[in-house]
C-alpha positions in Angstrom: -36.0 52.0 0.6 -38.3 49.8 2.7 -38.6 50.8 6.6 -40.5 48.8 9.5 -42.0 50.7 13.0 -42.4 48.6 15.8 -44.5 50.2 18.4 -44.7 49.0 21.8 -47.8 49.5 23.5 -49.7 49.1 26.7 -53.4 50.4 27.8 -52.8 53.5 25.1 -56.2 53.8 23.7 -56.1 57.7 24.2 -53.3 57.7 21.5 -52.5 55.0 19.7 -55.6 55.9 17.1 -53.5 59.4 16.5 -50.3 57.9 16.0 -51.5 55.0 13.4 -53.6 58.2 11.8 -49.9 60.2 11.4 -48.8 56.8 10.0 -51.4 55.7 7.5 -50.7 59.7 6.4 -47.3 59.6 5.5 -46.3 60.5 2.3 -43.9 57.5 2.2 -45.4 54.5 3.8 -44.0 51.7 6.1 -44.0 48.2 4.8 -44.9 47.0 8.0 -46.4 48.6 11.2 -46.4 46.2 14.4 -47.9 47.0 17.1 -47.1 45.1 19.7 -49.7 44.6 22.9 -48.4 44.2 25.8 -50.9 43.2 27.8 -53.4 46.1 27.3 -56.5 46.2 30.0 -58.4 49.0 27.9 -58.9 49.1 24.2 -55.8 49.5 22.8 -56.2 46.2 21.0 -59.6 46.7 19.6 -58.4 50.5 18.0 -55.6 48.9 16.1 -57.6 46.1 15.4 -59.9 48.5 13.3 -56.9 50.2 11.8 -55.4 46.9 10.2 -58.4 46.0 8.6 -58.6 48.8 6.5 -54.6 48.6 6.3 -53.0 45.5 5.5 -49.5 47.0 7.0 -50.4 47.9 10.1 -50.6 44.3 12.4 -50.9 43.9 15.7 -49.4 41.1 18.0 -50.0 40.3 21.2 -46.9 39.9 23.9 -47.1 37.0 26.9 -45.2 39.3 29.2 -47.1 39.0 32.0 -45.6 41.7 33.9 -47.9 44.1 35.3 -46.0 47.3 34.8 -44.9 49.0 31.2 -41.2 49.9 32.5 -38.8 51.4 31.0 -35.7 50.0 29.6 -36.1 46.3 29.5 -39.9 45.4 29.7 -40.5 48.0 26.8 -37.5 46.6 24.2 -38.5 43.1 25.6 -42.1 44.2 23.8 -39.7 45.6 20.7 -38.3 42.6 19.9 -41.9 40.2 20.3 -42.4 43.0 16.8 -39.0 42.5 15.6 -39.5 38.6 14.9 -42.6 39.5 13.3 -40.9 41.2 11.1 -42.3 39.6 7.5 -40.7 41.4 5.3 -36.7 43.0 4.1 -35.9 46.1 5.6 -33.2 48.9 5.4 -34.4 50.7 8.0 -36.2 50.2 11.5 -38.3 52.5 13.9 -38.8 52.3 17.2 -42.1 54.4 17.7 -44.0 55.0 21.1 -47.3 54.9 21.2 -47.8 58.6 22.3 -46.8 60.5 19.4 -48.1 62.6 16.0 -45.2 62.8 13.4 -45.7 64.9 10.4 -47.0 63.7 7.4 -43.7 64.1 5.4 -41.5 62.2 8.4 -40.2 59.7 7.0 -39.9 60.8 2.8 -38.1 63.4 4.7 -35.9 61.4 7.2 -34.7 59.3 4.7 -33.7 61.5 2.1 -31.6 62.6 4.2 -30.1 59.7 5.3 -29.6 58.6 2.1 -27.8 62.0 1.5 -25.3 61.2 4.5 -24.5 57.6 4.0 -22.5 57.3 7.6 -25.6 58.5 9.1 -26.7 55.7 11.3 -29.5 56.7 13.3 -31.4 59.9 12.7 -34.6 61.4 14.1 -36.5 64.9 14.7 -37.1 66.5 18.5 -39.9 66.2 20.4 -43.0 69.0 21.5 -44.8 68.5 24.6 -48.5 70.7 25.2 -47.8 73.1 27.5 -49.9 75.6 28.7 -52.1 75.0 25.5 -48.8 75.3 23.2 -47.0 73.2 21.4 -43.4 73.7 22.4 -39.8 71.9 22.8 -39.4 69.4 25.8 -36.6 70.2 27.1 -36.0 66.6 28.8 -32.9 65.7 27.5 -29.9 67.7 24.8 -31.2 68.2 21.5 -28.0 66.5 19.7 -29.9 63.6 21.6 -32.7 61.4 19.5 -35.0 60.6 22.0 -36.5 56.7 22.3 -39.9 57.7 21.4 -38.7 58.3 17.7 -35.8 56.2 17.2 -34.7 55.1 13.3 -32.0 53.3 12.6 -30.0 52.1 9.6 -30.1 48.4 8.9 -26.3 48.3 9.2 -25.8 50.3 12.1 -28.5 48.5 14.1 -26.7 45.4 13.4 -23.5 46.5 14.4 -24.5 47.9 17.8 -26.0 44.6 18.5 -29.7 45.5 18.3 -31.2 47.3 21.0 -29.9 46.7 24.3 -32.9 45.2 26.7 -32.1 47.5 29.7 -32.4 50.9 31.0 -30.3 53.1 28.9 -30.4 51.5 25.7 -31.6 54.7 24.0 -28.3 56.4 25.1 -26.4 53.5 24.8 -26.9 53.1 21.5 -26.3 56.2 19.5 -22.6 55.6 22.0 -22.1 52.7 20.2 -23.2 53.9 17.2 -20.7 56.2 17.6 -17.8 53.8 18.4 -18.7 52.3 15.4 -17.9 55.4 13.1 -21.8 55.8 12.4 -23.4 59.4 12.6 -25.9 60.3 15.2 -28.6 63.1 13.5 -31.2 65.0 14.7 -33.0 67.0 12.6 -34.7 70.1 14.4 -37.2 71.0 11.7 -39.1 67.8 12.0 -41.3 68.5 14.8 -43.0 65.2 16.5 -45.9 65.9 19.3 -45.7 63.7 22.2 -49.2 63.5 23.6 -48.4 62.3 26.9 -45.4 63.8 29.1 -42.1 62.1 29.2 -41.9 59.2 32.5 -45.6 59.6 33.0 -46.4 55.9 33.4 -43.2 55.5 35.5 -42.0 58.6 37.2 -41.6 56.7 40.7 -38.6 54.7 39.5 -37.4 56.1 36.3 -34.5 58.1 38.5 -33.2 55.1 40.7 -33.8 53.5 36.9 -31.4 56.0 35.1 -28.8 55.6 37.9 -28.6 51.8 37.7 -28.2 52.6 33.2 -25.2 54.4 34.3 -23.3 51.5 35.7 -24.7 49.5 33.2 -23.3 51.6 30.7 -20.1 51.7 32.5 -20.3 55.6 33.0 -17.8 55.2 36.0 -18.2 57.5 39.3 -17.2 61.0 37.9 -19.1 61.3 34.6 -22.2 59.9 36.7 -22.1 62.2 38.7 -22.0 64.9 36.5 -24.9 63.5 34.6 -26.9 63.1 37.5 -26.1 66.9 38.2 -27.0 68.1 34.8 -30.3 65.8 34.7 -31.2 67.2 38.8 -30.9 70.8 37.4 -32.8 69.9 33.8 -35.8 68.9 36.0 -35.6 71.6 38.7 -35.2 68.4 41.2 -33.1 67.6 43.7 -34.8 64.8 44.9 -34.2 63.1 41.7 -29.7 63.4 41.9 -30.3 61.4 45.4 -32.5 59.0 43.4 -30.1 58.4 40.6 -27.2 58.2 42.9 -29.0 55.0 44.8 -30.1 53.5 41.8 -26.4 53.6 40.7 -24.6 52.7 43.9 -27.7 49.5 44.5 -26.0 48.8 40.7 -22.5 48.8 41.7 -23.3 46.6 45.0 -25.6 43.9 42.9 -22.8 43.4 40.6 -24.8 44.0 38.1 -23.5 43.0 34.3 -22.4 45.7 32.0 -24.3 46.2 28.7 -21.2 47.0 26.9 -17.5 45.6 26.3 -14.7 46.9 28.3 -13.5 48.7 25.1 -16.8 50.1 24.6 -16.8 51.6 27.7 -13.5 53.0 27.8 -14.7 55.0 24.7 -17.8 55.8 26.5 -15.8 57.3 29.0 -13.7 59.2 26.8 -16.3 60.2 25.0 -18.6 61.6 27.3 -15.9 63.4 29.1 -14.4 65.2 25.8 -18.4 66.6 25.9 -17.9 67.4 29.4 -14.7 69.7 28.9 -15.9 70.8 25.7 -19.0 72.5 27.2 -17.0 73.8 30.0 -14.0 75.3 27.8 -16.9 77.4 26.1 -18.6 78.6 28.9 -15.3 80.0 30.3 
């Protein structure tokens, strides 16, 4: 049961040395680690330089994005996949890590056990703890039936059939949709705790609404259930600034024409999907 992580990284050298020392301590190992630079200013390079000489998995590349900004969506799976054709080895399962995060040490023997357990399982992961007030404790960012990006792991077969990772924002809701579509299961397990050392949208918290906005066009959400999840994401983060930004990001969408990231059939069962959740959660609250 051979897994890859692929960890896209830029000026991290306050974390990256924790994360690779979470992975190095894993009770079931990688068979490869890449970490990918992209275009580091501080000494990210030279701390996972050190790691992969003592540890002839871990490798580090170097990405010729020359952009001058780690963004979200695109710029960050763009780094993913200068990893991905690394990739030296056969695999059954892939990780998408941040740079930012402390897994357990019994992750992974853990994950997969239970993945191989559930064999329609197609991408599985733990939730995330955030320091707050000096303790650890759930960041409550996003639903909990949701695997957030900074942990991602999918099957093999399910990341093939979902087409990979889409390079755009959104792609780490789009894809447990599709995976869904696609009769895989979506599982997060709430015992595996992961500590994310740095809060979520730190790097990019001036465009990551007018970012999310423009996804939900892209992931062919359509007016109503966007702006419902614009609602739900204004009230999460006790913003109202932030509904206004998503609804410009997805109207500047609508008005650039901007492609879809899914098929017309795909987003038809987006639709449908996201609104069954939608009546769901209100037939139980009434």
């Amino acid at each position: 049961m051979n897994y890859i992580i692929i960890i896209p990284a830029r000026n991290e050298e306050k974390f990256i040395g924790k994360t690779l020392e979470s992975l190095v301590a894993q009770t079931l190992l990688a068979g490869e680690v890449i970490v990918v630079n992209d275009n580091s200013t501080d000494k990210t390079a030279e701390i996972v330089t050190g790691f992969s000489q003592k540890h002839s998995f871990i490798k580090l590349i170097h990405s010729e994005n020359k952009s001058v900004q780690h963004e979200p969506g695109s710029k960050i799976i763009e780094a993913f996949y200068k990893g991905f054709d690394k990739i030296s080895t056969d695999w059954d399962f892939i990780c998408k890590l941040d740079a930012d995060v402390i897994l357990p040490e019994n992750y992974f023997e853990t994950l997969f056990d239970r993945m191989h357990q559930s064999p329609k399982t197609g991408i599985a992961g733990g939730i995330v703890y955030v320091l707050k007030n000096d303790i650890w404790a759930y960041e409550n960012y996003t639903s909990k039936k949701h695997i957030r990006g900074a942990i991602k792991t999918y099957s093999k077969q399910c990341f093939e059939k979902i087409g990979g990772l889409k390079k755009s924002m959104g792609w780490d809701t789009v894809d447990e949709l599709l995976a869904s579509y696609y009769g895989f299961d979506v599982m997060v397990y709430q015992d595996l705790i992961v500590r994310l050392l740095k809060p979520t949208g730190k790097d990019y918290k001036d465009i990551r609404y007018r970012q999310i906005g423009k996804s939900y066009n892209l992931m062919d959400y359509g007016l109503f259930i966007s702006f419902v999840a614009a609602l739900k994401l204004s009230w999460k983060s006790r913003n109202p600034k932030c509904f206004f930004d998503i609804g410009n990001g997805y109207l500047k969408s609508i008005l650039n024409s901007d492609s879809k990231i899914v098929t017309k059939d795909e987003g038809k069962f987006i639709r449908r999907y996201r609104l069954s959740g939608i009546l769901k959660r209100f037939l139980n609250r009434a």
